[in-house]
N, C-alpha and C positions, 0 to 999 in steps of 0.2 A: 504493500500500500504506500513506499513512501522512496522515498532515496533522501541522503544525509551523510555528514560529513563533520566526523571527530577529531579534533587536532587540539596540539597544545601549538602556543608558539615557542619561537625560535629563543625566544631569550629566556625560557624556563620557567614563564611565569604568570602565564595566563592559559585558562584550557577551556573549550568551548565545542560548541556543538550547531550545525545548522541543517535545518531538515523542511521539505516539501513533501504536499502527497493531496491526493484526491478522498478526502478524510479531514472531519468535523476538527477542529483544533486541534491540531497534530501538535501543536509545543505542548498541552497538557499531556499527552503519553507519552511519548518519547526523548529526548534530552532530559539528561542531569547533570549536575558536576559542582566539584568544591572544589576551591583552590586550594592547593598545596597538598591535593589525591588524585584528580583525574577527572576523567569525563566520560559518559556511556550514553551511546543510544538503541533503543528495544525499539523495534519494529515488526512487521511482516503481522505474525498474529505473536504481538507484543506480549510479551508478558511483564506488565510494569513492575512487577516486584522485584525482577532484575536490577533496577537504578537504585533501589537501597543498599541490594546485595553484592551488588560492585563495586558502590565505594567503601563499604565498610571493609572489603576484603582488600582494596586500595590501600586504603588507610592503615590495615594492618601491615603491607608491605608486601603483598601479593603483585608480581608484574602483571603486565597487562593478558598477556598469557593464560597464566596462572587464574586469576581471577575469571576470567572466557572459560575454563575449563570447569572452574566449581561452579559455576551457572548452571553449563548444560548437562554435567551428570546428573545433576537432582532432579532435570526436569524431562518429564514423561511428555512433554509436548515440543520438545530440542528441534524435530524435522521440520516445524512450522514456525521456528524464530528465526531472527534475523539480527545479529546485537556487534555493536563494533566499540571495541574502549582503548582508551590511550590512559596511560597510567603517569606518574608524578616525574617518569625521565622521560618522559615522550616513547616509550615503547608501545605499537598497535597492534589490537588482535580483532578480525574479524571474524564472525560465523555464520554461515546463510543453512538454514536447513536442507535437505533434499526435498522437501513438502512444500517450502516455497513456491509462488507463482510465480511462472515465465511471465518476464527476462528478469531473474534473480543472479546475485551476485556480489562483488566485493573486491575490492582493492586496497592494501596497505603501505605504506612506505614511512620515510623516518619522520614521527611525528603524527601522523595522520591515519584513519580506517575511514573508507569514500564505501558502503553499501546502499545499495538500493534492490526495490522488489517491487512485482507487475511493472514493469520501463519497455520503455518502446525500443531498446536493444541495450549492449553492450558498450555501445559509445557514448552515453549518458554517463558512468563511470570513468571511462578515455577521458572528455568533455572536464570531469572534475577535478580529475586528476591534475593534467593538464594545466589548467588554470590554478590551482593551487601549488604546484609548483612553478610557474611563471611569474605568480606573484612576489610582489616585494618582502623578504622576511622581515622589516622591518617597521613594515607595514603593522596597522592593530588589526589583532587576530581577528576581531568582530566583521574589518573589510577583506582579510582575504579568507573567510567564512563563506561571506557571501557571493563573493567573485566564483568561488567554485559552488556554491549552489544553483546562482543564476546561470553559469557554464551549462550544468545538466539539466534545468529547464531550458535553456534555448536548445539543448541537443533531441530533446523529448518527454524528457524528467517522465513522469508517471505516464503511462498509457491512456487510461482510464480520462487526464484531464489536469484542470489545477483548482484546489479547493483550499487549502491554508498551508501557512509556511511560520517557522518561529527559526530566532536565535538566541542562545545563550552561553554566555561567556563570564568567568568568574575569574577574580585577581583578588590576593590579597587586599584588603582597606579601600578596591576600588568604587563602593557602593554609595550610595546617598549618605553624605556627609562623611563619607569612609570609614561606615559602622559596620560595613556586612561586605561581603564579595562580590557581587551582582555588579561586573561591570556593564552587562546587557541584556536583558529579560525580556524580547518582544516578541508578538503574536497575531500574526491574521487569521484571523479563527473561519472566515469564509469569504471566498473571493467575490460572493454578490457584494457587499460591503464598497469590491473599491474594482467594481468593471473585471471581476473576473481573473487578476494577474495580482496574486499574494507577493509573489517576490521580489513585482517593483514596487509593491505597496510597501513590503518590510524595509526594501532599499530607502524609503522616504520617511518612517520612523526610525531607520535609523541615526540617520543624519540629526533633525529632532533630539533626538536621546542624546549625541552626540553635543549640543549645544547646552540641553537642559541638564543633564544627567550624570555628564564628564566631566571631573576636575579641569579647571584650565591648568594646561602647563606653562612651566616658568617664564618660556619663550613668548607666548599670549599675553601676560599680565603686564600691564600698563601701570607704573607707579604709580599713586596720586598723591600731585603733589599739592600747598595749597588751594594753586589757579583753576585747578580742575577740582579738588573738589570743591569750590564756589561754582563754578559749572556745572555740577552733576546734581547738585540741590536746586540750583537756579532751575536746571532742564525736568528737573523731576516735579517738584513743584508747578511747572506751567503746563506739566501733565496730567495733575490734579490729583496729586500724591502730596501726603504730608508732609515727607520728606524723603532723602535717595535710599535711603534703606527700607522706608517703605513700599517704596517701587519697586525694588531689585524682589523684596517678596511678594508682590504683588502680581507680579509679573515671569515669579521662579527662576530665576538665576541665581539661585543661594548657591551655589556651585562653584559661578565664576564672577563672584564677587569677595574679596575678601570680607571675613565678618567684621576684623577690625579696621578695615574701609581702608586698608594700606594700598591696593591696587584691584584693579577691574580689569575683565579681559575686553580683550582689544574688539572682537566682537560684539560684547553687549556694547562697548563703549560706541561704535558704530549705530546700532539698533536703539542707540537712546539719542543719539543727536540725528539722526535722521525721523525721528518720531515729530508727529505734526502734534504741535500744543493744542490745548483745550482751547475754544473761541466762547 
């Protein structure tokens, strides 16, 4: 039902999951991951109690291997799974059942498990492959996730059609306000929603999350100094904001603002002086 793509990245420290399929919200079954354990995705006829039971067998220090293997001996329904996990050094292991539907399958290499099941062929995995390694390793994991998703739906991705698509990628401290790992959590849960085409809708929440939801880095942060911020009160207030920190929550950039109003990213700083005052 689905095809999807397990990776950690290249600098050891973020691991993620991205997956499509002709199937009701597909990110609610399949993707899990913790940082600093791994990541797994259960598909085909999923069996979701796999994502608890890989990463705690992660987390004990089970390889990716290893863990793939206490999965499928205990379970009496092995021939109709489909499960791919990357563990805490980037080691991949995939499984496709033999009870799978055509075109089932699976690709691994350093870093990465790319399966999919019912696909309109074998180049739909080529396709991710591909594209995932072409990409930039330095790239954040969450775009070259998606660059090999979007690859095997333009190659044919599911047979059947396209119905939702999610990604999830977790980093130490990278969460909302850098209390939890969640450095991206998104879901098209049905493609009536947005014309039919999940994975250019996720490609536009991600960007989105990418402004709301991301720490600005150093590079981004705009010091402020006096003059600006008399400017950022000035412009926020003729916005019909109490004041610029009531705006910045107002408006959700608690992210890429500092709290103690030392610097603003270069972006919102954009997004607030292009904003038309209240008349």
């Amino acid at each position: 039902m689905t095809f999807s793509i397990v990776a950690r990245s290249a600098d050891g420290e973020s691991w993620g999951v991205a997956v499509a399929s002709k199937f009701l919200a597909v990110g609610s079954a399949v993707p899990a991951a913790v940082a600093g354990v791994g990541a797994i995705a259960t598909q085909a006829d999923a069996n979701v109690a796999y994502k608890g039971q890989a990463l705690a067998h992660l987390d004990d220090g089970a390889t990716a291997d290893v863990a793939l293997q206490r999965l499928i001996e205990d379970d009496e329904g092995r021939d109709h799974r489909q499960v791919g996990i990357v563990d805490l050094d980037g080691n991949a292991a995939s499984h496709t059942g033999p009870a799978c539907l055509d075109w089932a399958g699976s690709v691994t290499g350093e870093g990465y498990a790319i399966q999919g099941n019912i696909l309109t062929g074998e180049d739909v995995l080529d396709a991710m492959r591909d594209a995932w390694e072409a990409s930039d390793d330095d790239a954040p994991l969450a775009r070259r996730l998606l660059a090999a998703l979007a690859a095997g739906d333009d190659a044919g991705g599911d047979s059947r059609g396209r119905q939702s698509a999610a990604i999830l990628v977790v980093r130490d401290g990278a969460g909302y306000g850098g209390l939890d790992d969640i450095a991206v959590d998104l879901r098209v849960d049905d493609a009536a929603s947005c014309g039919g085409d999940p994975v250019t809708e996720l490609a536009r929440l991600l960007d989105l999350n990418d402004l709301y939801l991301t720490a600005s880095t150093e590079d981004e942060q705009v010091r402020v100094t006096p003059e600006l911020e008399a400017e950022l009160e000035e412009r926020a207030r003729a916005l019909g904001a109490r004041d610029f920190q009531a705006w910045v929550g107002t408006e959700n950039y608690e992210m890429r603002v500092a709290s103690d109003g030392a610097w603003i990213d270069e972006k919102v700083l954009g997004i607030l002086r292009a904003a038309e005052p209240e008349r």
